[in-house]
C-alpha positions as a LaTeX table, in Angstrom:
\begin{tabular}{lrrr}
\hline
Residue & $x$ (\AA) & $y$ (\AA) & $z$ (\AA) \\
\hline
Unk1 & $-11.64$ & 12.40 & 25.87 \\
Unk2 & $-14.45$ & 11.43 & 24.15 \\
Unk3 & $-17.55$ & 13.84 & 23.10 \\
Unk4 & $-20.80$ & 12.25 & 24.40 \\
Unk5 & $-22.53$ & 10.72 & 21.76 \\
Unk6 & $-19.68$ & 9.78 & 19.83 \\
Unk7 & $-16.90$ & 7.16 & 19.82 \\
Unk8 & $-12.82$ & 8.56 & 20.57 \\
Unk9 & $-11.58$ & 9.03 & 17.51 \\
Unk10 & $-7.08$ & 9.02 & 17.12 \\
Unk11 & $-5.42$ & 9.72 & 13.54 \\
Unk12 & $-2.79$ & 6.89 & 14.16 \\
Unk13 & $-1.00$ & 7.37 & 10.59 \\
Unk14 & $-1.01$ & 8.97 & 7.34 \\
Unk15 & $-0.91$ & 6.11 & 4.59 \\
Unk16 & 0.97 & 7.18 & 1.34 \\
Unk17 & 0.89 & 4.50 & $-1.67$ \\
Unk18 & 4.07 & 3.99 & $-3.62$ \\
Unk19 & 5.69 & 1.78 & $-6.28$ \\
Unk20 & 8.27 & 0.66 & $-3.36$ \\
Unk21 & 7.04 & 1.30 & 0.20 \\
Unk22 & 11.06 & 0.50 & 1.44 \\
Unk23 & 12.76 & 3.21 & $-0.77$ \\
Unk24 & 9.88 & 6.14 & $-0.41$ \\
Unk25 & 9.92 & 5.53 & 3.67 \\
Unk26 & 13.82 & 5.64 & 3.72 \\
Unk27 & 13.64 & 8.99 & 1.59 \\
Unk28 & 11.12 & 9.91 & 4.18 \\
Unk29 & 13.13 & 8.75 & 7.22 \\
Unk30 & 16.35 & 10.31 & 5.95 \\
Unk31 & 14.62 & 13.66 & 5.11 \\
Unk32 & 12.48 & 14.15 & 8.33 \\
Unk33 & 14.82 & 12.10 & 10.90 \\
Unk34 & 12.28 & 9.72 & 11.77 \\
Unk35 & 12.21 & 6.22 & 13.24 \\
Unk36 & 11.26 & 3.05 & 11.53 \\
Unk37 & 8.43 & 1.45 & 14.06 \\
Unk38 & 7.57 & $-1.44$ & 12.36 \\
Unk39 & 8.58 & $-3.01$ & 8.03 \\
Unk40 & 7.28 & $-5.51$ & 6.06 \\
Unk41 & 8.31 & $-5.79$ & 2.45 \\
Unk42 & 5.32 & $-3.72$ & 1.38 \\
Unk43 & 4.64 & $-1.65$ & 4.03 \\
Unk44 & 6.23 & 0.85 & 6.76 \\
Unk45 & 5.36 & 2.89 & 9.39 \\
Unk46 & 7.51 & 5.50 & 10.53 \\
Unk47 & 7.19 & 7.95 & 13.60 \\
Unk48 & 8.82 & 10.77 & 14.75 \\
Unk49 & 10.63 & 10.23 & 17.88 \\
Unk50 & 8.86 & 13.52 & 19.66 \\
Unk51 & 5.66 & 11.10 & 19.02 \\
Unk52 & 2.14 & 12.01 & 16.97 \\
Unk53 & 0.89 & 10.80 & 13.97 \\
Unk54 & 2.86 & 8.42 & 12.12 \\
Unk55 & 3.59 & 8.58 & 8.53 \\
Unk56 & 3.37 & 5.09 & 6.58 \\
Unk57 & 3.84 & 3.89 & 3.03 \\
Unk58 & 2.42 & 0.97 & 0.97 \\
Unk59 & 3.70 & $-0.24$ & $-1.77$ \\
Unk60 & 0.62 & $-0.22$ & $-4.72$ \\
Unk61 & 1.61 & $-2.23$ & $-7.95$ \\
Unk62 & $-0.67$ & 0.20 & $-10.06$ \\
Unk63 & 0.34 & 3.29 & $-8.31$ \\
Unk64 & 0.81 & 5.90 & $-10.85$ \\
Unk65 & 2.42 & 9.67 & $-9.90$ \\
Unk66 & 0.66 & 12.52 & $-9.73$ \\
Unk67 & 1.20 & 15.32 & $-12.44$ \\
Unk68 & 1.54 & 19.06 & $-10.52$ \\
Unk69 & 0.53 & 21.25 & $-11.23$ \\
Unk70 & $-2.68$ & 19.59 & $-12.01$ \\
Unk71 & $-3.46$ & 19.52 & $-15.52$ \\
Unk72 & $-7.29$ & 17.96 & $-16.85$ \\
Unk73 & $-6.99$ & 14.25 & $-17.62$ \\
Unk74 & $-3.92$ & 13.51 & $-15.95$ \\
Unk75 & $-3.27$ & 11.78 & $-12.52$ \\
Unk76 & $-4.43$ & 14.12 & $-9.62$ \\
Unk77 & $-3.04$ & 14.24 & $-6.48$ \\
Unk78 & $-4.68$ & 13.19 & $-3.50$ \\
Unk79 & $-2.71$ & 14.87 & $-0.88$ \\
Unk80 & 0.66 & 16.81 & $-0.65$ \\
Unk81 & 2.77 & 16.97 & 3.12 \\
Unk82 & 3.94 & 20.74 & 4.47 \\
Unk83 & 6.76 & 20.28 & 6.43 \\
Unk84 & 7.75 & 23.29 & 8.16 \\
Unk85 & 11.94 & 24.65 & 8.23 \\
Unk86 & 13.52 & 26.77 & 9.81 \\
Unk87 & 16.24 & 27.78 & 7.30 \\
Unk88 & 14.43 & 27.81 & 3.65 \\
Unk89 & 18.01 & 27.57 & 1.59 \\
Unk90 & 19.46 & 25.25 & 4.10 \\
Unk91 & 16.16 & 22.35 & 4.01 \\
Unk92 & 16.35 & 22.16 & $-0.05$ \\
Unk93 & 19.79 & 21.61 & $-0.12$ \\
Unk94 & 19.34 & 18.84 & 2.00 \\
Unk95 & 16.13 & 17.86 & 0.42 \\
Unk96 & 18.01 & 17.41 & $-2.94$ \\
Unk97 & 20.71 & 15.75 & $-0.87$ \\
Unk98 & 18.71 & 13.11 & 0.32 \\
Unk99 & 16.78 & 12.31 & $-3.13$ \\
Unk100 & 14.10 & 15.27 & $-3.44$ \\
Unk101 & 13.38 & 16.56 & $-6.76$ \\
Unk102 & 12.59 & 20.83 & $-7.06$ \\
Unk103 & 9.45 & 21.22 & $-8.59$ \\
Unk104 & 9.91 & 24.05 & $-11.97$ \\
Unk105 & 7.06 & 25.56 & $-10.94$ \\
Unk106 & 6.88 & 27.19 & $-7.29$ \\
Unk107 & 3.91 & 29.12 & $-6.55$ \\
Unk108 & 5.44 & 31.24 & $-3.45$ \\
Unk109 & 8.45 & 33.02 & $-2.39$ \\
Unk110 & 8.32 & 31.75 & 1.26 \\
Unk111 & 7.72 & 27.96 & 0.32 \\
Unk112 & 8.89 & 25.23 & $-2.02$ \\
Unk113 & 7.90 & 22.90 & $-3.63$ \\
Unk114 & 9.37 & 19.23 & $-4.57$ \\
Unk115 & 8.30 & 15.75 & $-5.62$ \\
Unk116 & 10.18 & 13.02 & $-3.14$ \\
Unk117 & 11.26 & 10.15 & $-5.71$ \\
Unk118 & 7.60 & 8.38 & $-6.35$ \\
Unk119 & 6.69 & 11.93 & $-7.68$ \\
Unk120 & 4.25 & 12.76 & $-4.50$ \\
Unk121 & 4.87 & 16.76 & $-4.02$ \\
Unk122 & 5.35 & 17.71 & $-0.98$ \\
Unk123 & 6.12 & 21.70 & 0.17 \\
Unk124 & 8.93 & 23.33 & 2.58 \\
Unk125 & 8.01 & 26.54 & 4.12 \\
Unk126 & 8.91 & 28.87 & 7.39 \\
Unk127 & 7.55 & 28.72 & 10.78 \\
\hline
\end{tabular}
């Protein structure tokens, strides 16, 4: 509904830039057990099949990884994805399984963090 005053506003997708937008999604798809909506060569939009926001990738010839923890000078991050598990042990096994990379550093006991294979990080936690 929108507010008076001001136009409806829907966060279709979240647009992550990659050197290969075809191998990132299908780390993606395999990890969360999403759908593949709609490819091109250097672009695709996945979805998960419950429905809300969609999660899409775009491949960027320049695109260079973030460093994390952030260190002065180096490429920052611009965003990081928590995904939320229900078994902590059990989701980074399959994480690793599937291509994910454990991060040396991990900040918490109840989360975890990993790069997916372009080096985005991206954090598993409980509930």
């Amino acid at each position: 509904m929108a507010v008076a005053g001001r136009p409806r506003f829907s966060l279709a997708t979240v647009v992550v830039d990659c050197p290969d937008a075809q191998a990132l999604a299908e780390f993606y798809r395999r990890l969360l057990g999403w759908e593949v909506k709609f490819s091109e060569p250097d672009w695709v939009l996945l979805r998960c099949p419950d429905g809300g926001t969609g999660l899409s990738f775009q491949s960027e010839p320049e695109y260079r990884a973030p460093v994390w923890p952030e260190r002065p000078e180096e490429q920052q991050k611009m965003l990081h994805l928590d995904i939320r598990v229900d078994d902590l042990e059990e989701a980074e096994a399959y994480a690793v399984s599937v291509g994910a990379r454990r991060a040396e550093f991990q900040p918490q006991d109840d989360v975890r963090v990993f790069f997916d294979p372009a080096g985005h990080p991206f954090c598993l936690f409980l509930h």
